[in-house]
LUMKE-700279 format. One line per 3 residues: number of its first residue (from 1); their letters; for each residue x, y, z of C-alpha. Coordinates in steps of 0.2 Angstrom, whole numbers, plus 2048, in hexadecimal, padded with zeros to 3 digits. Layout:
REM residues N
NUM> a> X/Y/Z; ...
This chain:
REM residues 500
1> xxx> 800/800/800; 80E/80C/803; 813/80B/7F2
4> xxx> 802/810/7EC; 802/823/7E6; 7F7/82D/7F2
7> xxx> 7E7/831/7ED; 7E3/845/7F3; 7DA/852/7EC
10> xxx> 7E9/85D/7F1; 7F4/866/7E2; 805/85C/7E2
13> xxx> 80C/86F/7DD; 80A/871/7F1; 811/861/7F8
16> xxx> 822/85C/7F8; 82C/84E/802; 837/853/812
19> xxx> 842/845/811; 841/835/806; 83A/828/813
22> xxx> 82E/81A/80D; 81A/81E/814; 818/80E/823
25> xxx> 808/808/81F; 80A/7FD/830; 80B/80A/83D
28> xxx> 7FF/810/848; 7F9/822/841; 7FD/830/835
31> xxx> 802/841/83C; 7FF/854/836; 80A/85E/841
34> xxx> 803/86E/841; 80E/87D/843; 809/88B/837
37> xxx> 7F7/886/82E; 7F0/885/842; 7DF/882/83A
40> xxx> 7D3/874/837; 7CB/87C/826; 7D1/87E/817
43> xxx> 7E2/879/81B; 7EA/86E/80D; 7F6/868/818
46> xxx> 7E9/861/822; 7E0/85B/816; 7EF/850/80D
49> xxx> 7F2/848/820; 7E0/843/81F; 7E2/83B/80E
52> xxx> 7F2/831/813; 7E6/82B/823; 7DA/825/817
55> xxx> 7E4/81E/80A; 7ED/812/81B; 7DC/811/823
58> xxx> 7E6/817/832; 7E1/824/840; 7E7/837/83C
61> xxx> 7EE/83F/84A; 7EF/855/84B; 800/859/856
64> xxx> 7FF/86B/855; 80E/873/85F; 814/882/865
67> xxx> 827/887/869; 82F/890/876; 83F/894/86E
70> xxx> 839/8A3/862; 843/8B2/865; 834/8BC/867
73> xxx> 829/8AF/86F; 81E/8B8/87E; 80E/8B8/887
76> xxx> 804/8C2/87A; 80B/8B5/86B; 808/8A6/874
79> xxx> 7F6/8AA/87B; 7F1/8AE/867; 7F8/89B/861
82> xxx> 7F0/895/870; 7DE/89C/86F; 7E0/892/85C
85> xxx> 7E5/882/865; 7D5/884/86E; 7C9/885/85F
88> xxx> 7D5/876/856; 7D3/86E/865; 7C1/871/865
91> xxx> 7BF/86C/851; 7C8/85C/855; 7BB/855/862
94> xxx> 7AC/858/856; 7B6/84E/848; 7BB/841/853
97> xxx> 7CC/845/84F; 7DD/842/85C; 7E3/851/860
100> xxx> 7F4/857/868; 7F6/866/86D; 80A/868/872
103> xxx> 811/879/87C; 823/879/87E; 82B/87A/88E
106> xxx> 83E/878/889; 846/87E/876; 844/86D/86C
109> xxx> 836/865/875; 82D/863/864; 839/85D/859
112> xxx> 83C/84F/867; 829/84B/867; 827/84A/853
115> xxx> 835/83E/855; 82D/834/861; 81D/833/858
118> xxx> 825/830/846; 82A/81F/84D; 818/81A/84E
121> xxx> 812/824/83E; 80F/81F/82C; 813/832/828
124> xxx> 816/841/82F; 80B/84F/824; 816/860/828
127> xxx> 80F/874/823; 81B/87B/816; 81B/88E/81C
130> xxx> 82A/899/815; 833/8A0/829; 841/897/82E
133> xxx> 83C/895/83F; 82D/888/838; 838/87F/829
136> xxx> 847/87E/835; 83D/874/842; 835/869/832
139> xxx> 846/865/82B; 84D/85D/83D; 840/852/83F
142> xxx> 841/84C/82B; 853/845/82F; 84F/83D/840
145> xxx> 83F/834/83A; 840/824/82E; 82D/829/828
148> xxx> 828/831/81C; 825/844/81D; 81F/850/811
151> xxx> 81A/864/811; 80C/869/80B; 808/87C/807
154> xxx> 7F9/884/80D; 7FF/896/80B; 7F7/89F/7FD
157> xxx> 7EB/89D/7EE; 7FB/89C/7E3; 806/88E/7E9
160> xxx> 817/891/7EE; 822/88A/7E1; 815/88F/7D1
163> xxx> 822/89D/7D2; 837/896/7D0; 83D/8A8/7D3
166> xxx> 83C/8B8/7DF; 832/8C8/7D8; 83B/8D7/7DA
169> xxx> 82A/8E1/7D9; 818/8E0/7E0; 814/8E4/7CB
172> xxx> 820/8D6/7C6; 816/8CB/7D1; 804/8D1/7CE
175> xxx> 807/8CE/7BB; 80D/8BD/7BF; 7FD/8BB/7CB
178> xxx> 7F1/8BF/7BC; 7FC/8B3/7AF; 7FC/8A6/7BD
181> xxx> 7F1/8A5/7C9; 7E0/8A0/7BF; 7E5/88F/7BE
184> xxx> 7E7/88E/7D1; 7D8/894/7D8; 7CC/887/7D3
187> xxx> 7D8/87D/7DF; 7D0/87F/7F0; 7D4/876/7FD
190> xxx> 7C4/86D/808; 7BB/87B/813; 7BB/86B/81E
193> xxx> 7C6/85E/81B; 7C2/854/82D; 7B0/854/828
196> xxx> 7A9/840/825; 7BD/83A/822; 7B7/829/829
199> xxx> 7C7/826/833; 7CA/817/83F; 7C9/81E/851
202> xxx> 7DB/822/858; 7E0/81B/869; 7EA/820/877
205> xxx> 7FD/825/874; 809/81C/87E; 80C/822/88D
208> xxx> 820/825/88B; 81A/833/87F; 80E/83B/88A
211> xxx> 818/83A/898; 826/842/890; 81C/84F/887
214> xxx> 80A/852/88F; 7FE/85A/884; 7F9/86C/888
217> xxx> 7ED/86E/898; 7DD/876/895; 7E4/884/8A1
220> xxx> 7EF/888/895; 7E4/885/887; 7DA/893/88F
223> xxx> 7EC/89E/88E; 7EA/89F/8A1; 7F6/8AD/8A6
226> xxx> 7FD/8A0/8B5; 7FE/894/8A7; 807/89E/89D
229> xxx> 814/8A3/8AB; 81B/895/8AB; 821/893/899
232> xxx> 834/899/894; 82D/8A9/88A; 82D/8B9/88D
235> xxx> 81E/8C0/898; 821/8D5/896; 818/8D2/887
238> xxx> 805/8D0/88D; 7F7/8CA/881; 7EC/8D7/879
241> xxx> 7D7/8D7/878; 7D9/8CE/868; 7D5/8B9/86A
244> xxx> 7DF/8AE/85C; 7D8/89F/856; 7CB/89A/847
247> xxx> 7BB/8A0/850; 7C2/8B2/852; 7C8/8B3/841
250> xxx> 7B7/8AE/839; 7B0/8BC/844; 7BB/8C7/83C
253> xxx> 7B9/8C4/82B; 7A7/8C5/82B; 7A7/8D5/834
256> xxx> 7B2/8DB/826; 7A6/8D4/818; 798/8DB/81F
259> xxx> 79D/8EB/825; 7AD/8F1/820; 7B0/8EA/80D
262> xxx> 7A4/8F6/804; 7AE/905/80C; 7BF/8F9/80A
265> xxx> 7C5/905/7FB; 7C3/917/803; 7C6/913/817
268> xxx> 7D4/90A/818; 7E1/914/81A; 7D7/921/826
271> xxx> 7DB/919/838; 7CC/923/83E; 7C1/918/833
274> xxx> 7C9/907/837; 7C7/900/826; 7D1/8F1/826
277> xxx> 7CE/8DF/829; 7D6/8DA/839; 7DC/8CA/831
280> xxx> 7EE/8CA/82F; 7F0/8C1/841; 7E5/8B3/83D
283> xxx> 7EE/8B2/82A; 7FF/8B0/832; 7FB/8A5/841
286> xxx> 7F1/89B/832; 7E0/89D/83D; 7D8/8A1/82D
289> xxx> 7DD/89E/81B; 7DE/8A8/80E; 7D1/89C/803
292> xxx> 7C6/89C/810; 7C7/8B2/80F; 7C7/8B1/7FC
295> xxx> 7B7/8A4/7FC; 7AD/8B1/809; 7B1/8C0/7FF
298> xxx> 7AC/8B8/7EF; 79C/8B2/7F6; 798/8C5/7FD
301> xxx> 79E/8CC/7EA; 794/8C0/7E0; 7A4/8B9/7D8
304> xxx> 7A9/8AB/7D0; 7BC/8A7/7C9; 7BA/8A6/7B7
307> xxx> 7B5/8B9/7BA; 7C8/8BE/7B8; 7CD/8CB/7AC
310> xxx> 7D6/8C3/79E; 7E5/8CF/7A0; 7F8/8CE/7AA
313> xxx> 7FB/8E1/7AA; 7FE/8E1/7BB; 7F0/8EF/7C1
316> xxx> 7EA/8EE/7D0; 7D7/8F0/7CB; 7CE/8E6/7BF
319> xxx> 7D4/8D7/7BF; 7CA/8CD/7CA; 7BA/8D4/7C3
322> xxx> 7B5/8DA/7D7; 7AF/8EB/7DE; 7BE/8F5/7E0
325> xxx> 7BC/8F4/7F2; 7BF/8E1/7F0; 7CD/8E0/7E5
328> xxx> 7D7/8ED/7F0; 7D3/8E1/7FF; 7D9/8D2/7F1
331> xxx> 7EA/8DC/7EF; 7ED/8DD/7FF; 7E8/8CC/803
334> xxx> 7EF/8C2/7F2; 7FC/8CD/7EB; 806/8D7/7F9
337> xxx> 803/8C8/804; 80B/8BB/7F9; 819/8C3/7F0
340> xxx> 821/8C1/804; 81D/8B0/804; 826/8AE/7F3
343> xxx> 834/8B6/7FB; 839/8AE/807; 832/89E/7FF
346> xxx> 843/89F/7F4; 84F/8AA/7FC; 856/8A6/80C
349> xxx> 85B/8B9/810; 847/8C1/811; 84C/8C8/823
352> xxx> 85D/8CE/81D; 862/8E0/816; 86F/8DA/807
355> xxx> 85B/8D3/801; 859/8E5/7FD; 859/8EA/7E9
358> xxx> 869/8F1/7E5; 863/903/7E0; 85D/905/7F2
361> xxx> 86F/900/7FC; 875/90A/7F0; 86A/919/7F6
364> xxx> 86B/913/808; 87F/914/809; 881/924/7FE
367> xxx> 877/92C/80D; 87A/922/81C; 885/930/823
370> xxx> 877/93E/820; 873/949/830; 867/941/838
373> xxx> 85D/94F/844; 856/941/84D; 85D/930/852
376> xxx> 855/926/85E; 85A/914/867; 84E/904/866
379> xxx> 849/908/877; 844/91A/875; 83A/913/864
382> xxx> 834/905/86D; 82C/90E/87C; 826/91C/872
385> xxx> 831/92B/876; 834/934/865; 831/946/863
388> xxx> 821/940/857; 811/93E/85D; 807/935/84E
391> xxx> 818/929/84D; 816/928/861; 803/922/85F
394> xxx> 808/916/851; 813/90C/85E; 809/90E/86E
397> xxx> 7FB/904/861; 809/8F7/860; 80D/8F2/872
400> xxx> 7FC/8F4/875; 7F1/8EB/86A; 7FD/8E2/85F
403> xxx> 7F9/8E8/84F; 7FC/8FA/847; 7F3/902/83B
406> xxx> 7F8/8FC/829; 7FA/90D/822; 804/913/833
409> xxx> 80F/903/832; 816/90B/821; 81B/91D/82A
412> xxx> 820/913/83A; 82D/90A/830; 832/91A/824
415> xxx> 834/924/836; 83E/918/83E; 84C/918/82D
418> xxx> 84E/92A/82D; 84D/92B/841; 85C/91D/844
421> xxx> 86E/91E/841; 870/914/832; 865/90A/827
424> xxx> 868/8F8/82F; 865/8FD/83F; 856/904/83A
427> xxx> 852/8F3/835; 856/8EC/843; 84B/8F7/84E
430> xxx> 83E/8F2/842; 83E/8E1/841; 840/8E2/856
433> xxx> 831/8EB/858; 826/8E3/84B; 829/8D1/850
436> xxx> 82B/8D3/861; 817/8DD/863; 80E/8DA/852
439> xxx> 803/8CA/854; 808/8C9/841; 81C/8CA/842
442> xxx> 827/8BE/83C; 81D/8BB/82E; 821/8BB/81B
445> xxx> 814/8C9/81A; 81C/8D6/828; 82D/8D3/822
448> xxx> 827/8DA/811; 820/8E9/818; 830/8EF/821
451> xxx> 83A/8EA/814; 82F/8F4/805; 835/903/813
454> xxx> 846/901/80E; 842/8FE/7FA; 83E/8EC/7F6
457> xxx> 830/8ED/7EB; 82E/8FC/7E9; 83A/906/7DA
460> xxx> 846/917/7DD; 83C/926/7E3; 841/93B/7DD
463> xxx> 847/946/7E3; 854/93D/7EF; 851/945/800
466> xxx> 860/941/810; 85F/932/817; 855/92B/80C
469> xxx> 85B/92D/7FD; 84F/926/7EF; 846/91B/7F8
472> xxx> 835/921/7FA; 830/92F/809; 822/931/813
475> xxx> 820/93E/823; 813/93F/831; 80F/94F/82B
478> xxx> 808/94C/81C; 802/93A/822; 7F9/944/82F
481> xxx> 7F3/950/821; 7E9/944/815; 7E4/937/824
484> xxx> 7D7/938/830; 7DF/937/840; 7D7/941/84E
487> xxx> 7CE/930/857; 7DE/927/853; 7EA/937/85C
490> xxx> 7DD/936/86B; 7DE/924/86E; 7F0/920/86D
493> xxx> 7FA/92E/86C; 800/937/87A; 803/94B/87C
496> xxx> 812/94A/87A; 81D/94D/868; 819/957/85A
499> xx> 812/952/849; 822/954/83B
């Protein structure tokens, strides 16, 4: 039976083998190991672990884990994964399913668990997701196991390696999108793959595995502060009002459909207004995927995928054949989204600044030496202490929510180049900061953002200006000019600093 090919409805564009073990047909269960897609709906991944099950007739079990040996790893990140564990856990009592839900107390816990459990498995179903700290952890266990162990991507409506190159442009990559990406979208994957999967009923794990690595409490399920105490992260970093998990993030989205979208277009950018979706927390903790978004916004739009313009000129409207309040949302969503995933899907350096294009080191270096009339240090960024209110506001949304308006996070990161002594240290206070509070740091996504600060994808900007150079300028003046912003001011800012 091993040799047998697998039958799964899943895209063999998105799967590929971690190591080159034979399938065991005669062990006891097939594993997903759940460490980025933490969801139990449209999940490819998911969905190919359930057809290996059913190909073997063998139990599925769900390990979803969560490591404590993140650099940024803290209360307010850990609560988010966990409120998802909770829902998964949840989801997996309905279906019958095993579930595992693992919580690191020493670095390497789940590497050793995976291990342990790939001695009993037929094969070990991994998520393919593009950050190091995820395929790292994926490639240890590949060479300790002698199962089989395949990736599976679940990222984006275009798969990962439809693409054998890194676009230097959001435009390169949008007219890709429109060449490529019709022939993916009819490839969904299962709104729910657990539903009537006529698996055999899984038994106890033996109690050398539990023992050693007891399953998460439902105290800490619950993302009890006590609970939490006693993990090895940091705990100066408190959860915000926001709850992780599926639940929360379907919430979300249909608040957005059904009362933000039609305004999507013209609100925004407008912080007073509050325009945007709310969902790039859930999209990189994978609490929601970005089928299941795309399916809910077709349904509110009336749309259907043949509907796409035939044309790969790389606009940002028309293509889709949506409102334009929709298609903005789809850029931001689709395009802006995934050309980080391609990123750091081939190029091991998406964090580092020799990633940058040439012309903008070029322009960086010529004026790293410009006077700077302000140069703050990560702290004094960090708690807020510059001489610029609206900047000051920005960052106190930050630390206190985790999350920053989308249009602030642009001048948030342009202040902080011209404001530091250099240009890599810039990025270093950025990449601190935005990982370290932002529910939706360390992601493909975020690291786009503060890199477009410093020029990738984006083109040379006139006239050069100090510091900057050519890359692109923006000021909190003329941010504070075009914005609404007096709610925003009120709520976070504090009285101190000047606009500028």
């Amino acid at each position: 039976m091993a040799s047998q090919p697998l039958t799964t409805h899943v895209p063999d564009i998105r799967v590929r083998p971690s190591n080159q073990r034979p399938a065991d047909p005669k062990a006891r269960f097939v594993v997903y190991w759940m460490t980025a897609f933490r969801r139990t709906a449209s999940n490819f991944a998911l969905e190919h672990a359930v057809a290996w099950a059913r190909q073997l007739r063998k139990p599925l079990l769900i390990v979803e884990t969560l490591s404590c040996d993140q650099r940024w790893a803290s209360d307010r990140h850990h609560a988010f994964v966990l409120d998802g564990m909770a829902d998964n856990a949840a989801a997996c009592r309905r279906a019958d399913i095993r579930y595992y839900p693992y919580v690191e107390r020493q670095p390497g816990e789940q590497i050793d668990l995976l291990v342990a459990l790939g001695s009993q498995a037929c094969a070990i179903i991994a998520d393919d997701f593009p950050i190091e700290s995820v395929s790292a952890g994926v490639r240890r266990v590949a060479g300790r196991v002698n199962v089989r162990l395949e990736e599976v991507d679940s990222n984006g409506l275009m798969p990962l390696r439809a693409a054998d190159r890194v676009f230097p442009t959001a435009s390169a990559f949008r007219r890709f999108l429109q060449r490529t990406l019709p022939d993916y979208l009819p490839e969904m994957p299962k709104p729910n793959p657990l539903a009537r999967v006529g698996l055999p009923r899984a038994g106890g794990l033996p109690r050398e595995i539990t023992r050693r690595w007891p399953p998460a409490a439902s105290r800490l399920l619950a993302a009890d502060p006590t609970a939490l105490a006693g993990l090895p992260i940091t705990h100066t970093i408190g959860r915000v009002a926001i709850r992780g998990g599926t639940l929360s993030a379907r919430k979300t989205l249909r608040q957005f459909l059904k009362h933000k979208l039609a305004g999507y277009a013209g609100n925004r950018n407008h912080p007073d207004l509050d325009g945007t979706s709310g969902l790039s927390p859930f999209l990189h903790f994978g609490h929601i995927s970005v089928h299941e978004v795309s399916r809910e916004l077709a349904k509110a739009e009336g749309w259907s995928p043949p509907a796409v313009a035939d044309t790969t000129t790389g606009r940002r409207e028309g293509w889709w054949g949506m409102s334009e309040s929709a298609e903005g949302f789809l850029d931001e969503l689709v395009t802006w989204r995934e050309v980080g995933l391609n990123r750091c899907a081939h190029a091991e350096d998406c964090d580092r600044y020799d990633s940058l294009p040439d012309w903008a080191k070029a322009t960086l270096a010529e004026h790293a030496a410009d006077r700077r009339e302000y140069v703050y240090a990560l702290g004094q960024f960090e708690h807020g202490r510059t001489h610029d209110r609206l900047w000051n506001a920005a960052q106190a949304q930050l630390v206190c929510e985790g999350r920053m308006h989308n249009y602030l996070r642009m001048l948030w990161g342009k202040k902080i180049l011209q404001w530091s002594a250099d240009p890599r240290e810039a990025l270093a206070v950025m990449i601190e900061l935005n990982n370290k509070y932002a529910l939706d740091g360390q992601d493909p996504n975020s690291y786009s953002g503060i890199f477009w600060v410093l020029g990738r994808y984006d083109r040379p900007w006139g006239p050069q200006r100090p510091i900057f150079g050519k890359i692109r300028y923006m000021s909190s003046r003329n941010t504070a000019r075009k914005l609404k912003l007096t709610e925003y001011l009120e709520r976070y800012a504090s009285e101190e600093g000047r606009e500028q």
